[in-house]
C-alpha positions as CSV (number, residue, x, y, z in Angstrom):
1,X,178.3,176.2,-79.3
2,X,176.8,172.2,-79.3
3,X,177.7,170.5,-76.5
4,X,178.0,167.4,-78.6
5,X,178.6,166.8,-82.5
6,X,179.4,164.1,-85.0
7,X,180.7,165.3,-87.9
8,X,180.9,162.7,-90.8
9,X,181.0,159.7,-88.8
10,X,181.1,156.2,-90.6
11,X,182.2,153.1,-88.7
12,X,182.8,150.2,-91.1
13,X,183.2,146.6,-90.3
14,X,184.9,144.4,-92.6
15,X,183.3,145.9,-95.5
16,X,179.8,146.3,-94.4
17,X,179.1,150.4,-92.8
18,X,177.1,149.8,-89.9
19,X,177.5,153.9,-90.0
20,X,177.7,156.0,-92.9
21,X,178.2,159.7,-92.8
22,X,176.2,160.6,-90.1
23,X,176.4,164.3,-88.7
24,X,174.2,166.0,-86.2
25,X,175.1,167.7,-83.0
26,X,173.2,168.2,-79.6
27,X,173.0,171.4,-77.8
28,X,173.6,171.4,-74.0
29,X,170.2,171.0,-72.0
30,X,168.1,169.5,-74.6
31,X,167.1,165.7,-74.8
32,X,167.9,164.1,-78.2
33,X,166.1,161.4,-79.7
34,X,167.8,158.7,-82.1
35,X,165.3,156.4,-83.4
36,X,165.3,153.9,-86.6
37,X,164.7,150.2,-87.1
38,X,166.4,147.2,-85.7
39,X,170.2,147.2,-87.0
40,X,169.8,151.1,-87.9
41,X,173.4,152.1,-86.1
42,X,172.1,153.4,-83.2
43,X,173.9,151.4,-80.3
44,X,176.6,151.5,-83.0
45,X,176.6,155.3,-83.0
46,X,176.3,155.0,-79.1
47,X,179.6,152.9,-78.8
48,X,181.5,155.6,-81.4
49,X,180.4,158.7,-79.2
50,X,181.5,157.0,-76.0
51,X,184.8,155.6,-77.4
52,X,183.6,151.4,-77.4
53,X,184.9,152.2,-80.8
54,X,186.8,154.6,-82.8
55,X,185.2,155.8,-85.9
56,X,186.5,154.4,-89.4
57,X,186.0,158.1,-90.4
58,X,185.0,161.6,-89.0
59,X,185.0,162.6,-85.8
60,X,183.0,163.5,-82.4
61,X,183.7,166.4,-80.7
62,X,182.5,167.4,-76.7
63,X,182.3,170.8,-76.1
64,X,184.5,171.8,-78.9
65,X,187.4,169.2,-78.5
66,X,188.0,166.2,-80.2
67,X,187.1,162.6,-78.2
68,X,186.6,160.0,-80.9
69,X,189.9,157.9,-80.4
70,X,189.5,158.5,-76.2
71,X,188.7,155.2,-74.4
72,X,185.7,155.2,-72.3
73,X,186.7,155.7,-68.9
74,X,188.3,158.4,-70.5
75,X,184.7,160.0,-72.1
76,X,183.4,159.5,-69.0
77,X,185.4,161.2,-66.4
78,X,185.2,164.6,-69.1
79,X,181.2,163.9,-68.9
80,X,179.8,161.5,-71.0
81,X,177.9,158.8,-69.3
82,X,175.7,156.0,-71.2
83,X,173.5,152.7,-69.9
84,X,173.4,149.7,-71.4
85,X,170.8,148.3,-73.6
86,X,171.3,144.4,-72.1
87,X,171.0,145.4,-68.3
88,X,174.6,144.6,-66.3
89,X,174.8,145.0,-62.7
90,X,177.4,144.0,-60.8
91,X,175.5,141.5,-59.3
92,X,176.3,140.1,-56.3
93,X,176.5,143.6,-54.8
94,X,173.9,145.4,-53.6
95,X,172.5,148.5,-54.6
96,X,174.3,150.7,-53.0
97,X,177.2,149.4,-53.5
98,X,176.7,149.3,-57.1
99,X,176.4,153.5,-57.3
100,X,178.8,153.8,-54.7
101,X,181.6,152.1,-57.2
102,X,180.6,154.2,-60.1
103,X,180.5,157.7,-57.3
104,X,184.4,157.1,-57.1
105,X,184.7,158.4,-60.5
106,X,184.5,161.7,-59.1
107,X,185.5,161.2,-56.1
108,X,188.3,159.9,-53.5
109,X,186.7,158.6,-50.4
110,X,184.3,156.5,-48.9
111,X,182.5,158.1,-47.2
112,X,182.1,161.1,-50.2
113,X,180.8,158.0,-52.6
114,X,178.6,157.0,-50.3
115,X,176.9,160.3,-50.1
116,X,176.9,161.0,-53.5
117,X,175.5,157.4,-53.6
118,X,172.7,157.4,-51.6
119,X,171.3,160.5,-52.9
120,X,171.1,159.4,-56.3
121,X,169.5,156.0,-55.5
122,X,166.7,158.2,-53.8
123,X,167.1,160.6,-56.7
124,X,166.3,157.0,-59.2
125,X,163.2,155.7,-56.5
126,X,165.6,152.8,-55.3
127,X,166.4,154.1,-51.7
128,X,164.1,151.4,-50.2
129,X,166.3,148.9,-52.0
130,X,169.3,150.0,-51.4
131,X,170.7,147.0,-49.8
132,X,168.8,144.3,-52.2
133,X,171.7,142.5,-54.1
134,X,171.2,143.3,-57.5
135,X,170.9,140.4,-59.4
136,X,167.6,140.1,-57.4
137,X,165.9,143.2,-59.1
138,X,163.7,142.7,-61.1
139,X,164.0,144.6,-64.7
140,X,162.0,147.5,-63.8
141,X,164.6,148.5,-60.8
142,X,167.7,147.1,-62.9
143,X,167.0,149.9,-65.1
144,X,166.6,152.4,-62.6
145,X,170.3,151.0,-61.5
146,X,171.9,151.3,-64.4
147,X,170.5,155.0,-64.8
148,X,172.0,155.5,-61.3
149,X,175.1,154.1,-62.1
150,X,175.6,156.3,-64.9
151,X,174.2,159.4,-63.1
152,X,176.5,158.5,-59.7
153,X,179.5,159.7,-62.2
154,X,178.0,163.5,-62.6
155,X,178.0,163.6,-66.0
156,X,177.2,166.4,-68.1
157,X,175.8,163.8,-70.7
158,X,173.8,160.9,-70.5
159,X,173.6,158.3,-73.1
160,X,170.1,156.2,-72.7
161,X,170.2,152.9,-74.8
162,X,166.9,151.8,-74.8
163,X,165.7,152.7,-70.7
164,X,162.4,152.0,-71.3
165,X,162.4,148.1,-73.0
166,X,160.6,145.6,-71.3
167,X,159.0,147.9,-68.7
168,X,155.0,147.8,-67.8
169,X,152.7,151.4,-68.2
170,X,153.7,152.3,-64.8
171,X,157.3,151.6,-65.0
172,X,157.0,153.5,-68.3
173,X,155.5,156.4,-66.8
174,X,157.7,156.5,-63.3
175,X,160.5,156.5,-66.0
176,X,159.9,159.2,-68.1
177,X,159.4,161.2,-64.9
178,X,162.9,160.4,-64.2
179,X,164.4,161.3,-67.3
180,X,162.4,164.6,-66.8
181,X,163.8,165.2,-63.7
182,X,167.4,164.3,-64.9
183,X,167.1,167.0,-67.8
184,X,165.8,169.7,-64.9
185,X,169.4,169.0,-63.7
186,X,170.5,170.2,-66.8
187,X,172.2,167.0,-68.0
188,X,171.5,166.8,-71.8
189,X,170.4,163.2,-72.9
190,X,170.8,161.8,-76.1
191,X,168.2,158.5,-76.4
192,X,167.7,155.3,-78.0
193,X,164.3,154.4,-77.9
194,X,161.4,152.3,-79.7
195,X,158.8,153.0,-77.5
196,X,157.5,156.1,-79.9
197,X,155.0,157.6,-77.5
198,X,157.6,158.0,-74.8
199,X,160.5,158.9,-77.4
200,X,157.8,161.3,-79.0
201,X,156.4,163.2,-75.6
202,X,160.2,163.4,-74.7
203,X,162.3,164.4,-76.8
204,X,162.9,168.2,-78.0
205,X,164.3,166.8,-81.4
206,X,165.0,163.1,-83.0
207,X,167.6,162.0,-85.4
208,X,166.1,159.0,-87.4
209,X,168.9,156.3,-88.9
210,X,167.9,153.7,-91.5
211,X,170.8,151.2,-92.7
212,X,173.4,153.9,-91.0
213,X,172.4,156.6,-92.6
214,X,170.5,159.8,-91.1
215,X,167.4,160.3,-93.3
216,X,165.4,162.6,-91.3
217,X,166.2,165.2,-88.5
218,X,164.0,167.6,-86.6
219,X,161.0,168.0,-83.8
220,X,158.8,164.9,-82.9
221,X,156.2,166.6,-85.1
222,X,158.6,167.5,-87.9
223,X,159.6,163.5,-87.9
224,X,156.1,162.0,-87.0
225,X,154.7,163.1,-90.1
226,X,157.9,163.1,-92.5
227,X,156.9,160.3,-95.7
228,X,160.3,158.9,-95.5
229,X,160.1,158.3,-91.5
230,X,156.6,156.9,-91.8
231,X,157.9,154.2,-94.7
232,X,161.4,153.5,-93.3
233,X,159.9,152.8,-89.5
234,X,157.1,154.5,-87.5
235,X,154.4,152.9,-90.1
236,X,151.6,152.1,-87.4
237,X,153.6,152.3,-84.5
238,X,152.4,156.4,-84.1
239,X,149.3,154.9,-82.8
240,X,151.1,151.8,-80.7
């Protein structure tokens, strides 16, 4: 059984289908790549699995019940957690208070968020900043934060909207060892990426959208070197 699928999802807006019959379905463990050019539909799709919006038609389904139509606090407390693309903090708060108020998702006292807290800020590298308020991070460690936040909730499944944007080779690489260590947790990951090498040397398969539709699906191999991939987006950018 998938942990996750989408079954003939289109989302329209005014007239315009920013999603068109899009199916695929993530099993539990495995990271999932969803790649395509700029306007594609994959923070669209993002927003659709974790309930920001309720597909114009088909449906999502977590482990075998239907969610599309839940709201998102909702998705999240049965295990669906996502990060944000455009990095929001709640910033005049530090760190650790940041996880802490996302740890009380699960649970009902201080003292248990703060735990559950502080081990996932050592868990993301940000122990040593743990009091810094966080509108003072730079991007590098916002990122990490907003991982944290989303991982401080004990999800099952984490939604990655573009983790990696902005960072330098070293917070690259510190961050793909973090999303390795995540899936040795065995959260499953679904993740929007345009950083190829990274989404490439991550991901166990990729979905590829172009203009809301899935053209391509399979292993980074299967999609690096399908025609329609390499004309619709990767071009050059396999060697960038």
């Amino acid at each position: 059984m998938s942990l996750l699928e989408v079954k003939d999802v289109s989302m329209f807006f005014g007239g315009l289908a920013a999603i068109s019959n899009v199916s695929f379905s993530i099993q539990k463990g495995e990271i999932l790549g969803l790649i395509g050019p700029n306007g594609a539909g994959k923070t669209t799709m993002f927003n659709v699995v974790n309930g920001f919006y309720n597909p114009t038609k088909g449906e999502v389904h977590f482990k075998d019940k239907k969610i599309s139509g839940h709201k998102p606090y909702q998705i999240c407390r049965l295990g669906i957690a996502r990060t944000f693309q455009v990095v929001k903090p709640l910033q005049r708060m530090s760190v650790l208070d940041n996880v802490i108020a996302s740890a009380f998702l699960r649970v009902k006292s201080r003292t248990q968020a703060e735990e559950r807290a502080i081990e996932t800020i050592k868990f993301a590298g940000l122990y040593d900043d743990r009091n810094v308020i966080s509108k003072g991070l730079p991007l590098g460690k916002r990122k990490k934060l907003e991982i944290a936040r989303a991982l401080a909730t004990q999800p099952e499944m984490l939604l990655l909207d573009e983790s990696f944007a902005g960072l330098n080779p070293s917070e690259l690489d510190d961050s793909i060892g973090i999303i390795k260590k995540i899936k040795d947790r065995g959260i499953t990951i679904m993740i929007i990426e345009h950083h190829m090498r990274v989404i490439m040397s991550i991901s166990d398969r990729i979905v590829v959208l172009n203009y809301g539709e899935k053209i391509a699906e399979g292993t980074p191999h299967e999609i690096g070197s399908n025609p329609l991939v390499v004309e619709a987006y990767l071009g050059e950018a396999q060697d960038a």
